[in-house]
C-alpha positions in Angstrom: 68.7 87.7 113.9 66.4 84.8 114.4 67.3 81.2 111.9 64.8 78.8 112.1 64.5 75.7 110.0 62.4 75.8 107.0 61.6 72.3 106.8 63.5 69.5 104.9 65.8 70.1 102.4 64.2 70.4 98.9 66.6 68.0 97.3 64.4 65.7 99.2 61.0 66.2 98.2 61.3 64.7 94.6 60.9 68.3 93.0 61.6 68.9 89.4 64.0 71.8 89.4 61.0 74.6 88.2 59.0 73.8 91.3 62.2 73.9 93.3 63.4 77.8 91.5 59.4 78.6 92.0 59.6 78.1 95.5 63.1 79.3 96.2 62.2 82.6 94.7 59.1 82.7 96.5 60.6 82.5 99.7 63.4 84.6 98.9 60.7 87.6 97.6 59.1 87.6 101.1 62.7 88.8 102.8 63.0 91.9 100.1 63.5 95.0 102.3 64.4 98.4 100.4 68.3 98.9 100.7 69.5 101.6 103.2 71.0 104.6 101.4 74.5 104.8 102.2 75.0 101.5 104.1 75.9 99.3 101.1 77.0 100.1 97.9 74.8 100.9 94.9 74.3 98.9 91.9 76.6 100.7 90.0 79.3 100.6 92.3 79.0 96.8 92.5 79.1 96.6 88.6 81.7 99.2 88.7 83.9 96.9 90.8 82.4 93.8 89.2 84.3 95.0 85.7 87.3 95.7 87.3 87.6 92.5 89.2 87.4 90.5 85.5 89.9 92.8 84.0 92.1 91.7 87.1 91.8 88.5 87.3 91.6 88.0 83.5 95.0 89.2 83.9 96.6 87.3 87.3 95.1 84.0 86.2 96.7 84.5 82.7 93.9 85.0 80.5 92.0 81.8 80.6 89.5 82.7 78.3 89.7 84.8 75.4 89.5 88.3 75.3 86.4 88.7 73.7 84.7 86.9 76.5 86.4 88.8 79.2 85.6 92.1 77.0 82.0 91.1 77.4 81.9 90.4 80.6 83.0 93.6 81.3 80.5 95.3 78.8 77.6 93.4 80.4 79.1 95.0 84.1 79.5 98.6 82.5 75.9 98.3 81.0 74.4 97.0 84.3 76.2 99.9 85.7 74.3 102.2 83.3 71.2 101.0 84.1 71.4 100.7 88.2 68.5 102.7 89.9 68.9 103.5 93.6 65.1 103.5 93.8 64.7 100.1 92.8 67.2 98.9 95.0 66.2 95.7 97.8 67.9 93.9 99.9 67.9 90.5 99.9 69.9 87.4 100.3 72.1 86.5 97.2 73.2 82.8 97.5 70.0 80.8 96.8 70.0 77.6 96.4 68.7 73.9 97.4 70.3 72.5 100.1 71.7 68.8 99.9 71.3 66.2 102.5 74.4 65.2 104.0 
């Protein structure tokens, strides 16, 4: 894997935040490869583990929100789930964001 620098950190250029998403997203869009079969799981298997990682911790951190929310979280997981499509599937890098000067 090659890194280079992109250039200076867009909390430096004076950006509102739409320009900085808009060019995030951009550059983000460019790396999109299709997703290997079988290397990494599906969509529905993510959401699948998604919902019962809230029901879990909804549980071990003793239910810091109420269960309505947590219900819906897990609702929104099952009907992501539902809706996966291996065909569609990319891979691409999942934690976007604008990097700060130190």
């Amino acid at each position: 894997m090659l890194l280079e620098r992109l250039g200076r950190p867009l909390a430096t250029l004076g950006w509102p935040a739409d320009r900085q998403i808009t060019a995030i997203t951009a550059t983000l869009a460019r790396g999109w490869r299709p997703a290997s079969s079988g290397r990494l799981p599906t969509g529905a298997a993510k959401a699948e583990w998604l919902a019962g990682s809230i029901t879990g911790a909804w549980r071990d951190l003793g239910k810091p929100c109420t269960e309505r929310a947590a219900r819906r979280a897990i609702d929104y997981a099952a009907e992501r789930a539902s809706r996966a499509d291996p065909g569609n599937a990319v891979l691409v890098h999942g934690d976007a964001h604008r990097c700060r000067r130190l």
